[in-house]
C-alpha positions, 0 to 999 in steps of 0.5 A: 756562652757559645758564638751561635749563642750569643748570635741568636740572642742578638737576633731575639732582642732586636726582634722584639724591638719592633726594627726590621731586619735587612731587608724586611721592609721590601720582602713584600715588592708591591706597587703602591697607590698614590699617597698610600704609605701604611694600611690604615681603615677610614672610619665607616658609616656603612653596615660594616662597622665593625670590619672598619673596627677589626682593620684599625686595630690590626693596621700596622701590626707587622713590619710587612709593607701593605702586602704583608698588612691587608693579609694579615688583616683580612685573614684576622677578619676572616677566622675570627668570624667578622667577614662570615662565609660566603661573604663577597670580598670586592676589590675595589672596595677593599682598595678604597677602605684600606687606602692600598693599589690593586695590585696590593689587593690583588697579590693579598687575595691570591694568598688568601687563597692559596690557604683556603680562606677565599675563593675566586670564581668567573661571574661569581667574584671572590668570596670567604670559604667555610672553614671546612675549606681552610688549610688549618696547618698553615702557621699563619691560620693557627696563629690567627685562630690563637688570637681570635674567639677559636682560642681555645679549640687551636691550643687543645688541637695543637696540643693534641697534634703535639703530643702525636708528633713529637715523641714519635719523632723524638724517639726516630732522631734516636737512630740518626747520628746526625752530629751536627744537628745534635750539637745544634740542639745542645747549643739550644739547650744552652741558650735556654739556661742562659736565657733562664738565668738573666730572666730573658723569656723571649730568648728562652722561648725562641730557642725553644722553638727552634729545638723542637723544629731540629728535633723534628728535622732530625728524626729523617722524616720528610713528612714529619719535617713538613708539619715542623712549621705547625709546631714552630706555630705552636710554640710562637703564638702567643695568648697563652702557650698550649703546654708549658715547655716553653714557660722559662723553669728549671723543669722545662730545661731539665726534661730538654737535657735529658732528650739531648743526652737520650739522643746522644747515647741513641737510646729512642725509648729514653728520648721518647719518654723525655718528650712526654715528660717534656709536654705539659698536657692541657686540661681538656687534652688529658682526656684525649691523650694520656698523662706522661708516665715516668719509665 
């Protein structure tokens, strides 16, 4: 096995056992109340029990700092529908239930906002937006609409957006002979069959994703590089995968092959193809997109 190989199935293992990374545990400078170590919600006896309930459960879901936590919780909240539009967000208290400084709640609410999912205004205070107001393509949103009741719209939609990014930028990549990166994508090629044969799914399917996002930067489209995270999102989120490419089988490595070699002989049809061939369609996508068709 390659260096790059064994290197990336390292970094996957370690991953999934929960352990931060060098430098995790501070990617998140925040200044810390007294005595407030973690994120965690005190049971609540107001009308908000149930944002009490949802805050519980997400406490400590990454190893983030509190920064990283009460976004996460609060955006959890905010698209799986328990803090509703137009609902006021009061500092203050959120501070107090989830035992974190002003400045944690401070820091938390302007990311919020810079992805649509708040607003703060003069005289009016800091309020949930409407969805129409949401930025949709953010990783974090299309992560926490997988886990929430719009499941299923975010895996049809992406699936859709999928299918219209891919094998255009499958085929582009044809026309770039940026060896290096296609090395790259090889290397992920080779990964995945070694991850197949031991069983290792999470390896497989990290490997995966990093494929389809140099696939993406390959094609020498920035604005198709800019929507490589949204697809990386895809790949990622769990609760079930919106197609089947990055399920550990015999077919999904084949289909990942071909489009390697495609591109190797620069032939941007035989890539596109792949891809299609690739993109296991979801039931409600077939209506919208049509099946893949052997060429």
């Amino acid at each position: 096995m390659s260096t790059l190989a064994h290197t990336m199935m390292t970094a996957a293992r370690s991953a999934d056992s929960g352990l931060a990374g060098p430098g995790e545990l501070d990617r998140y400078p925040y200044a810390e109340a007294p005595g407030a170590d973690r994120v965690v919600a005190p049971p609540w006896d107001s009308a908000d029990q149930d944002l009490g309930r949802v805050g519980r459960r997400a406490a400590g879901s990454r190893g983030r700092g509190l920064h990283g936590q009460l976004v996460q919780q609060l955006g959890q909240m905010i698209v799986s529908g328990d803090l509703g539009a137009d609902r006021p967000l009061v500092p203050e208290e959120i501070g107090q239930r989830f035992e974190v400084s002003r400045t944690v709640v401070r820091e938390s609410l302007r990311v919020l906002e810079a992805k649509g999912l708040v607003s703060a205004r003069p005289n009016v205070g800091t309020r949930v937006r409407p969805v129409s107001d949401w930025n949709l393509l953010d990783p974090d949103i299309i992560e926490w609409r997988a886990f929430g009741p719009q499941r299923d719209d975010q895996r049809r939609e992406l699936g859709e957006l999928r299918w219209t990014i891919e094998p255009l930028a499958a085929r582009l990549a044809a026309g770039h002979g940026r060896e290096e990166v296609q090395q790259r994508l090889a290397d992920m090629v080779e990964i995945m069959g070694h991850a197949l044969s031991q069983g290792d799914g999470i390896t497989f399917s990290r490997a995966d994703a990093e494929f389809h996002s140099l696939l993406i930067q390959l094609a020498g489209n920035r604005m198709l590089e800019h929507l490589s995270g949204i697809v990386s999102a895809a790949l990622q989120v769990s609760g079930g995968p919106v197609t089947g490419c990055d399920r550990p089988t015999e077919a999904s490595l084949v289909h990942h092959s071909r489009i390697v070699d495609a591109l190797g002989a620069g032939d941007g049809p035989g890539a596109e193809a792949a891809m299609r061939q690739l993109l296991t369609v979801h039931p409600e996508v077939e209506r919208v997109v049509p099946a893949p068709r052997e060429h």
